[in-house]
N, C-alpha and C positions, 0 to 999 in steps of 0.2 A: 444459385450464385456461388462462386470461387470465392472463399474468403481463407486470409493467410494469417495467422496466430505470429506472433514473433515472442521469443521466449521458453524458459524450460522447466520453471517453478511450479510451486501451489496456485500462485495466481494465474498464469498461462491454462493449466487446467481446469480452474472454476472458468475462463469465459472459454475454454472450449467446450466442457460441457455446456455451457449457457448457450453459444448457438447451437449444438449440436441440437438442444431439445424444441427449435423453431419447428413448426408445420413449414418450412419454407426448405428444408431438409437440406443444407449448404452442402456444398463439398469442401472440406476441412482439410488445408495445410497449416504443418505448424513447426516452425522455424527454430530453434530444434526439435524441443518437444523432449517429450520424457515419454517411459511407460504407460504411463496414465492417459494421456494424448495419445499415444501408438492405438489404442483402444477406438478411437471416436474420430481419425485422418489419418494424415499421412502424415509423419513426421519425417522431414526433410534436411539433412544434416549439412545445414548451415548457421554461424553465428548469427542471433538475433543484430550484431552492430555493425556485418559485413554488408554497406550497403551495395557493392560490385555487384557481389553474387546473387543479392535480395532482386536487386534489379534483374537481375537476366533470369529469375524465377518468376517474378511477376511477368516479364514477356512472353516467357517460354508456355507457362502455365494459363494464361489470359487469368491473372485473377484478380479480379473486381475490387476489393475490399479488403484495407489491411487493418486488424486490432495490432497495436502495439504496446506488450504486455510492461517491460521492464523501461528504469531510467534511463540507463546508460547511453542505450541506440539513440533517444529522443536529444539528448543537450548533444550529441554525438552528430544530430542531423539527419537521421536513414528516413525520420519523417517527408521531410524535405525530398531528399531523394527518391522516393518513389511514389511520391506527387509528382515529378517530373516525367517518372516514365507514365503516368494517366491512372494511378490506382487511388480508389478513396483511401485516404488514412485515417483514422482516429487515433492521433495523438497532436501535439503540437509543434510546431519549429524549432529548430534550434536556438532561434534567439527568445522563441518565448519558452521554451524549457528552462531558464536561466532564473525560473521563481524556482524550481526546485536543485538545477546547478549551483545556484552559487547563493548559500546565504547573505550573504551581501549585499548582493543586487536587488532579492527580496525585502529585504530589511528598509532598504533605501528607496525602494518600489512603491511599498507602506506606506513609508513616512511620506511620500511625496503626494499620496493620493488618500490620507487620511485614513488608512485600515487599521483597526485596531490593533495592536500589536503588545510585547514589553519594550521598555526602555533600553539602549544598547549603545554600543561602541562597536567598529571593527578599527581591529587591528592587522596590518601585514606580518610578516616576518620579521621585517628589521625596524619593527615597533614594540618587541617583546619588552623593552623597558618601561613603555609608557603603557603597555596593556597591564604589568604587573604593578604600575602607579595608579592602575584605573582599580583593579582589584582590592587595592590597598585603602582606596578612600570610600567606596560601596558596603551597603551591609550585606550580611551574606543571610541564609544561602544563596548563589549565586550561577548562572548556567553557562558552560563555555562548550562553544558548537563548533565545529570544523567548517568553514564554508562550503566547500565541494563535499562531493558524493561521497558519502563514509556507509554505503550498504545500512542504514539506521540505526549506525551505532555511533554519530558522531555530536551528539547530545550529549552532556553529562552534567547532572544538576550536582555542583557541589555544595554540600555543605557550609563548609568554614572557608574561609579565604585561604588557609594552609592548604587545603586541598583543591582549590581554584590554579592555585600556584604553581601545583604541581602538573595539575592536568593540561594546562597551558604550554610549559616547559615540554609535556609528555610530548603534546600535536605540532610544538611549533620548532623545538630545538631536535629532538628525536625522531622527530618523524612517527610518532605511533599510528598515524591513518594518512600516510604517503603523502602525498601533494593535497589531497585534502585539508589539511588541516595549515596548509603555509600562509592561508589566511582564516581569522578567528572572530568569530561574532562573541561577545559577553552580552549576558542581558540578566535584566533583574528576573528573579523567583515569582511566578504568579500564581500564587494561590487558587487550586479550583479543581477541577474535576475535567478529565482531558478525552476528549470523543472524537470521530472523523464524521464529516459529510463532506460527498462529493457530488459536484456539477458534473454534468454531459452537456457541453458548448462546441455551437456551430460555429462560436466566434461573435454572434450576438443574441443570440437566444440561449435560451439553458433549464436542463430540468434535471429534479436534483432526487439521489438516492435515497434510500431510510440511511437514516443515521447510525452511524457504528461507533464503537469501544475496541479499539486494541488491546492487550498486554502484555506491554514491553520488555517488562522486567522478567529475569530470568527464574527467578523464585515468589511462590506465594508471597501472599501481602503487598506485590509488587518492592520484592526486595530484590538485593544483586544487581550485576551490569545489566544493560540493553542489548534486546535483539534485535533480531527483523521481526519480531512478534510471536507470542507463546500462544498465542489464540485470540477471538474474537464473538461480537454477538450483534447482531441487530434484530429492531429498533433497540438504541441505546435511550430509556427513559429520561434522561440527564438533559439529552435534547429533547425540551417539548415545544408545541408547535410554535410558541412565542418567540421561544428560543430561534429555533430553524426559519421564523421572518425576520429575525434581525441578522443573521448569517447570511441571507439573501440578500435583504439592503443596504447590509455593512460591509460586506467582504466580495460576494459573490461580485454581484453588481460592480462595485467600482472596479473590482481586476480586472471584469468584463473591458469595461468602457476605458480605464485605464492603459491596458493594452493597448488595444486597438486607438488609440490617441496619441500611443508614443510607435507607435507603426510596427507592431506585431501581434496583429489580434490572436488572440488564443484560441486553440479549434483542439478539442479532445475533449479527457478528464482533466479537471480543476480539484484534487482531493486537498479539502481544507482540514490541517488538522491542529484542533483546537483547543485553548483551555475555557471551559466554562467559568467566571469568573463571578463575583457577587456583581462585580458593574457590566456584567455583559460575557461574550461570546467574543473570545480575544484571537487571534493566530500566531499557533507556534510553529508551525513551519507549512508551503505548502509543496506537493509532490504533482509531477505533471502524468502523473497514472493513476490505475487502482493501486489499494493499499495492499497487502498480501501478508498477512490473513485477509484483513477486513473484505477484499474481492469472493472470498469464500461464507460468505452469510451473508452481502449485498446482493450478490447475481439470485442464488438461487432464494431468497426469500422474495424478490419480484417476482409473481406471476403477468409475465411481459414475454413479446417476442422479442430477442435478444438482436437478431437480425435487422428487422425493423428497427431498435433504438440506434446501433451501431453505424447501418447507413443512414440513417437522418441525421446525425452527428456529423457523417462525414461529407454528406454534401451538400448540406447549408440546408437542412429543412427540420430544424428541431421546433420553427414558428407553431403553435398551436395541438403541438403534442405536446402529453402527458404521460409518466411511469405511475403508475397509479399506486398510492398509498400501501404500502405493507401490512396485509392481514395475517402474516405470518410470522411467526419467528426464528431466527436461526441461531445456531450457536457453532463455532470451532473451536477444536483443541488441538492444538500441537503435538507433535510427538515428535520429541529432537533425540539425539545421539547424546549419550552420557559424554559430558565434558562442555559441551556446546554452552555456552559461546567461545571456550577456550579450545584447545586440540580433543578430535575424537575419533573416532574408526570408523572405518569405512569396509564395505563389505558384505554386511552381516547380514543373514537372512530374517528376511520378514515373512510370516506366518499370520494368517488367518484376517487378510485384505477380503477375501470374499465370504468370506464368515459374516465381517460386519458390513460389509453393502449387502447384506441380505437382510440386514434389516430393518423395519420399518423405516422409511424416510431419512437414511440414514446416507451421506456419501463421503466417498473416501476422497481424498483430494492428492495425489501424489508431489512432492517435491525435490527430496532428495533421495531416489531412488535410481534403480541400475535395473539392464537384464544380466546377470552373470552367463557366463562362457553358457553352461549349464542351463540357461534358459529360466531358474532361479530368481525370482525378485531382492536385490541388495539393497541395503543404506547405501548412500552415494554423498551425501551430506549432510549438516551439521539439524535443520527441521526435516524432518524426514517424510513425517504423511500431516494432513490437517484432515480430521474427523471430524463431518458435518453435521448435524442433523434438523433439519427445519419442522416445524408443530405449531399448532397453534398456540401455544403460549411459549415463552422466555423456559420457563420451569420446565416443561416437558423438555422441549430444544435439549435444554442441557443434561438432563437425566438420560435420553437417548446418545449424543452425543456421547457421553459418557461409557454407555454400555457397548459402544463400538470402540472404546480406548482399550477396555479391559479385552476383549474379542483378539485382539491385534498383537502379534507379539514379538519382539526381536532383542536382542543381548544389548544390556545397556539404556533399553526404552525410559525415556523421560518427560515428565510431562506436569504442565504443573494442574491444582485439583482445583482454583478454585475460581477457573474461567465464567465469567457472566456473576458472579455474586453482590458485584457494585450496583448492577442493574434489578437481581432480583430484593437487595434490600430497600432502594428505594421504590419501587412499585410496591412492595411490602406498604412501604409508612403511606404510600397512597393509598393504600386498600386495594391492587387490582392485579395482583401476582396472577 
């Protein structure tokens, strides 16, 4: 089978590895791809949101089956598009990308089909008065979201209504996350413990990942701004099983059937991502892909053929399949460029990538990487590599993971220490580290 990756990140190269390791042995393009990709296809130097040229590739190429890795192409439409020219997709339409498009729409999607959610308001632009008279009468801390695509930095839980105020002012008078943020979700603080699981939907069947943990925040403790993620781990313990049947009958479910009743069934990933709550399994936002990190410890802790799930996804036959439960664990760590999330450098050589994929169970995950002139591997951007390791326990996971961070080495490496420790304190107070 011809299957075509769209995208150029850490997550683009976890589902190329993942089909690359099918018995079904694919032949892998990957739209643009990175380094990491160059390795396992052919990487193809086109925009993942150019759907012109995507199209006359999938002609030219006969290729079967599209994963599509990142948002932008999908609320952009290129789904769309090359279902027209006869390729399976897994992702969704452009109108049904618009649960992770536009918070707003999501919000108002919720509330109409009873998903759990927080309390909110949106505001336009030339409502900035009366969002700052909504602020003003709520207690804080308080969360003000950019509706459009802010790259997952356009969350910011404020504190104090002083700083609600200003973060407000920042997205809506200033522009600090471009058109993004000209319109603004507030919503009340929910208390809880925040995890992702993600559906695979044919549009009305669906089977759902091991459950993952981000972490967002830029410094231990989850302190500092937000990223696109400092690493990740699954199974997240946080979700247990009782948990993950109420995510299914509360969320999953009615998106499903919600959709599809306001005439745009959902056909892809559904990543729900969530805050664990004392009254339940709530939604803070949801994205119409994998999550990236989290696509880097969901793929490769499945023992599944990736193939197999991806076409049945995409062509209406996920009825009576199964990803079968995770008996393993995985852990990622990030490794970003000193500065990141603010300005960093770019360039700089990275040392000792095949150091740590030598070792046990260990895989590199490429994202913001380069070939220099030189032929040299460079930082290229701001997450640089995400270091895998899957075991069978949580503990090990992240012990090995670890010992491939130290391995690795380049000018300015950052990283934070103390990814998966939510999950291994509580299995702790379970008894079952």
């Amino acid at each position: 089978m011809r299957i075509l990756v769209l995208g150029s990140g850490g997550r683009e190269h976890a589902i190329t590895w993942a089909l690359a390791q099918s018995p079904q042995r694919p032949e892998l393009f990957i739209a643009p791809g990175n380094p990491g990709t160059a390795a396992l296809g052919r990487n193809v130097p086109i925009a993942a949101n150019d759907a012109a040229n995507l199209r006359k590739l999938v002609r030219d190429e006969g290729i079967e089956l599209v994963v599509v890795g990142p948002e932008q192409p999908l609320v952009e439409g290129v789904a769309d598009a090359l279902r027209a020219e006869g390729a399976r997709v897994v992702g969704p339409s452009a109108a049904a990308a618009r649960l992770e498009g536009s918070k707003a729409f999501a919000k108002a999607f919720m509330q109409r089909h009873g998903i759990p959610t927080a309390a909110y308001r949106t505001f336009a632009a030339e409502q900035l008065d009366e969002a700052l008279a909504y602020i003003d009468r709520h207690p804080e801390p308080l969360v003000v979201k950019a509706s459009g695509l802010a790259a997952g930095k356009g969350a910011i839980v404020c504190a104090t209504r002083e700083e609600a105020r200003r973060t407000l002012r920042w997205m809506m008078e200033e522009e600090g996350l471009g058109k993004a943020g000209h319109e603004v979700v507030i919503e009340e603080f929910m208390e809880g413990e925040e995890a992702s699981v993600f559906a695979l939907t044919d549009g009305r069947d669906y089977v759902l990942l091991a459950p993952a943990q981000d972490h967002k925040r830029i410094g231990e403790g989850d302190t500092g701004p937000n990223t696109g993620g400092m690493g990740a781990y699954a199974p997240a313990p946080v979700v247990t099983e009782a948990v993950l049947e109420r995510v299914a009958r509360e969320i999953v479910e009615p998106v499903l059937a919600g959709m599809a009743d306001e005439g745009h069934p959902y056909q892809g990933v559904l990543y729900c991502g969530l805050m664990i709550t004392a009254e339940g399994p709530k939604v803070v936002e949801f994205n119409c892909r994998l999550g990236d990190p989290e696509a880097q410890v969901v793929l490769p802790a499945a023992e599944v053929d990736w193939v197999e799930v991806f076409d049945r996804v995409a062509s209406g036959q996920v009825a009576g399949f199964s990803v079968p439960s995770a008996r393993r664990a995985a852990a990622c760590v990030v490794l970003a460029s000193e500065g990141y999330p603010g300005s960093y450098r770019k360039g700089l050589p990275i040392e000792g990538l095949e150091a740590a994929e030598a070792l046990p169970d260990v895989i590199v995950f490429q994202a913001g990487t380069r070939r220099a002139d030189d032929g040299r591997l460079v930082t290229a951007g701001g997450r640089v590599l995400g270091v895998t390791a899957v075991a069978e326990s949580l503990a090990t996971a992240i012990r090995r993971a670890y010992e491939g961070v130290e391995v690795i080495q380049f000018e300015g490496k950052y990283f934070r220490r103390d990814i998966g420790q939510k999950g291994l304190a509580r299995l702790a107070t379970a008894g079952s580290v």
